[in-house]
N, C-alpha and C positions, 0 to 999 in steps of 0.2 A: 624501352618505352612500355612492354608487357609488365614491368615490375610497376611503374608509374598505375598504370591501370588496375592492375591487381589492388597496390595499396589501398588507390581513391576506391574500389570497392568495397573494403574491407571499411572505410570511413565513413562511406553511406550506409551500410549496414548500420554500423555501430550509432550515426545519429538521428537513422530512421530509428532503430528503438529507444532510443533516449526522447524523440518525442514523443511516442507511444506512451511515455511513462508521466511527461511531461501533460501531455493531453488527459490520462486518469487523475493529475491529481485537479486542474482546473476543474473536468467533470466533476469531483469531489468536493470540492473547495465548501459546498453545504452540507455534506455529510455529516450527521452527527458524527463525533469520534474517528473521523479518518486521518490515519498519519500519512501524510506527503513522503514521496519516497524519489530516489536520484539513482538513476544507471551508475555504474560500477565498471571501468575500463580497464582494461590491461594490455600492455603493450607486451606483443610476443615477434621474436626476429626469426627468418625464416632462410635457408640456405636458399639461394637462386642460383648460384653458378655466377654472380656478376662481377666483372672486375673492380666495380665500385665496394662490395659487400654485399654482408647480408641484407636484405630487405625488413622494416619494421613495419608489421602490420598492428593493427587494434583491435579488439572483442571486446562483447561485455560482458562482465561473468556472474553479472545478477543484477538486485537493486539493494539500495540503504535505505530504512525506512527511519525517520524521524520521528523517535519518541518522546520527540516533547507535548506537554499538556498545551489542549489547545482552549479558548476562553471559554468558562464557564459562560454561558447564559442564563438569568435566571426565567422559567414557565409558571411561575407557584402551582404545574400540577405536581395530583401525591401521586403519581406514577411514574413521573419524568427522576431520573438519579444520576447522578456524575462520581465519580470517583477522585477523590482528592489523593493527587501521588499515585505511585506502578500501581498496575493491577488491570484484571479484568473481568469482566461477569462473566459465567461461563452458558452458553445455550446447548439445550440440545437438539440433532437437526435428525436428520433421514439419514447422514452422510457422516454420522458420530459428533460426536462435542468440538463444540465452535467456541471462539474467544471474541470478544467485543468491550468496546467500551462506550458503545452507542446505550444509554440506558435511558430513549427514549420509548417506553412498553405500555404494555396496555393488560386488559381482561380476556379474554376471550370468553366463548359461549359455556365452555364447561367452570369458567372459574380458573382458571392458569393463569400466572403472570408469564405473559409470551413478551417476544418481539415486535415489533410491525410486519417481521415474515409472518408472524404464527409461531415462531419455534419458544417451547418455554424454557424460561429461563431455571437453573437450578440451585435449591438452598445448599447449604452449606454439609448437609447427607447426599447432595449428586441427585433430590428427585425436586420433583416439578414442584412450584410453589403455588398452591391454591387459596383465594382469596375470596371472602364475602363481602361485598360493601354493604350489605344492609346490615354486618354487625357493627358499623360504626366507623370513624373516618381511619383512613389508613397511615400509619405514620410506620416511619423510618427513622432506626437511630444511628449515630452516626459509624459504627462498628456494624451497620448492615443489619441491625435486628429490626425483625418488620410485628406488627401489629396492628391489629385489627380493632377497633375499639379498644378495649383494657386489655383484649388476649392476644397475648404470644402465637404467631403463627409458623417462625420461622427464622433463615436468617438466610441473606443473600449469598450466594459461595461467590468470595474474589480469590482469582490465584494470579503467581507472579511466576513468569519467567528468568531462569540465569543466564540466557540469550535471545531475546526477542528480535534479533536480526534472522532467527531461524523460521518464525510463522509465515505462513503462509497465504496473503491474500485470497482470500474467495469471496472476492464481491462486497464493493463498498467495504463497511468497517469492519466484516467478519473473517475472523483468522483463523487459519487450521495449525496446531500442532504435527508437525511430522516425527514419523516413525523416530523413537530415541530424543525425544525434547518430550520433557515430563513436569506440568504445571506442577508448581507447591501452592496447597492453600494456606492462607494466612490470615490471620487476626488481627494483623496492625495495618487496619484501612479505616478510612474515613470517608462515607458516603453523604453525601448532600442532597436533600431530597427538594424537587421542584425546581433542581437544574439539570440540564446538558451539557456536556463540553461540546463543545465548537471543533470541528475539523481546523488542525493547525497549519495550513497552507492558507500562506500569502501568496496572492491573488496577482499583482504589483510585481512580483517574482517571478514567480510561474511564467506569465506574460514575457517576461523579459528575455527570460531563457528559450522560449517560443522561439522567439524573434532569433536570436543569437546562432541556434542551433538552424533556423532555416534558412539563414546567409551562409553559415558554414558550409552545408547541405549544396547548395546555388553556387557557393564559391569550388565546392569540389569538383560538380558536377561542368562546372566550365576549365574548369584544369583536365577531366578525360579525355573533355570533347576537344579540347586544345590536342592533346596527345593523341587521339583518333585521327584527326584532320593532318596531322605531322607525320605520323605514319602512314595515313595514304597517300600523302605527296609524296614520299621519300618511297613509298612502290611506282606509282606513276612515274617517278625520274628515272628509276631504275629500270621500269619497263623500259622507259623510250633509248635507253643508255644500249640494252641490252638487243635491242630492235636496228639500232644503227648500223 
C-alpha cells in the first residue's frame, strides 16, 4: 500500500507541473512570438523489496517547446517586424544577449530601436541600432536592411539555432542561450515589416489539456485517499485482533 502511495505522489507531482506549463502557455496565448511548450515524462522503476516487483514511478525531465510559426498579424507600423522562417532577433539585456522573436519595438529617448522592456535590439555588428525619424520614413527590407529615409542605417542581426530545444525561457518570448549553445548568424532571413507573429498556442487545446490533466489529478488523489483509509482500517483490525 506504501508503494500505491509513493507512486500516486510521484503522479501528482509530475501533473502538478504539467499544469504549470500548461497555465504559462494560456497566460501567453497573446504574446507576441511565444512558443507553447508540453512537459517531458519519463518513467523510471525503482527496487522496493515487493513480491509484486519493482515499482514504476514518473518525472519530468523538462519541457518541449513548439517551434512552429505562429500567425502573422498585419499592424502597417514601420517598427512592428516578424520573421519569416527559423530565426531570431537578438536583444541586449542587463543579464547578457536574449533571443526573441517578438519584434513588436519601438524608439526610445536616446534613439535605439529597443523592445517594449527598453532592451535594444542589435544590428548585424552585435551594437545597438539607432534611429532618426525626422530623416524620413523607416523602411525595412526584407534581408533585414533598415533605412532611414534614402540612408542605410544598418541591418537587423537574425541568428539560428542547431538546437532550439536547448533555450531557455526567461519571461514571455525571451530566450537565454545557455552556456555551450552558440547562435550562428545568417543572411538567409526574410523580415516583413508592419507585422507580428502571433504566439502559436491554441487556445481550444490548451483548455482541454487543463481539463484532462485536473481529472487525472482528482482521479489520483482519490486512489491515495482510498489507500489511506484501507490502511487505517487494516491497523484498526489489527489493533482490535491484537487487543483480544
Amino acid at each position: 500500500m506504501q508503494n500505491t502511495l509513493y507512486v500516486g505522489l510521484s503522479n501528482q507531482m509530475a501533473l502538478r507541473r504539467q499544469l504549470d506549463v500548461v497555465a504559462n502557455n494560456i497566460a501567453n496565448m497573446n504574446t507576441t512570438g511565444f512558443k507553447g511548450e508540453q512537459s517531458v515524462f519519463q518513467e523510471y522503476l525503482e527496487d522496493v523489496n515487493s513480491p509484486f516487483g519493482d515499482a514504476a514511478f514518473v518525472t519530468d525531465i523538462g519541457t518541449a517547446r513548439d517551434t512552429a510559426e505562429g500567425e502573422f498579424q498585419p499592424t502597417g507600423g514601420p517598427l512592428d517586424f516578424a520573421i519569416n522562417g527559423s530565426g531570431y532577433f537578438v536583444v541586449q539585456t542587463a543579464e547578457g544577449d536574449r533571443y526573441t522573436r517578438d519584434g513588436h519595438l519601438t524608439i526610445d529617448a536616446t534613439g535605439r530601436l529597443v523592445t517594449r522592456g527598453g532592451d535594444p535590439v542589435l544590428d548585424a555588428t552585435g551594437q545597438p541600432i539607432t534611429l532618426d525619424p525626422r530623416g524620413g520614413p523607416i523602411t525595412v527590407a526584407a534581408d533585414g536592411s533598415i533605412s532611414v529615409g534614402a540612408n542605410p542605417v544598418g541591418r537587423l542581426q537574425v541568428v539560428r539555432f542547431q538546437n532550439e530545444q536547448a533555450l531557455l525561457l526567461r519571461g514571455g518570448s525571451l530566450l537565454e542561450a545557455p552556456e555551450g549553445v552558440v547562435p550562428e548568424v545568417t543572411r538567409d532571413v526574410r523580415i516583413a515589416q508592419g507585422m507580428i507573429e502571433g504566439s502559436n498556442v491554441n487556445p481550444v487545446v490548451e483548455m482541454t489539456r487543463m481539463i484532462e490533466i485536473s481529472r487525472s489529478y482528482e482521479s489520483v488523489t482519490r486512489l491515495m485517499q482510498d489507500q489511506a483509509e484501507l490502511q487505517r482500517s487494516s491497523v484498526e483490525r489489527l489493533g482490535r485482533v491484537t487487543t483480544a
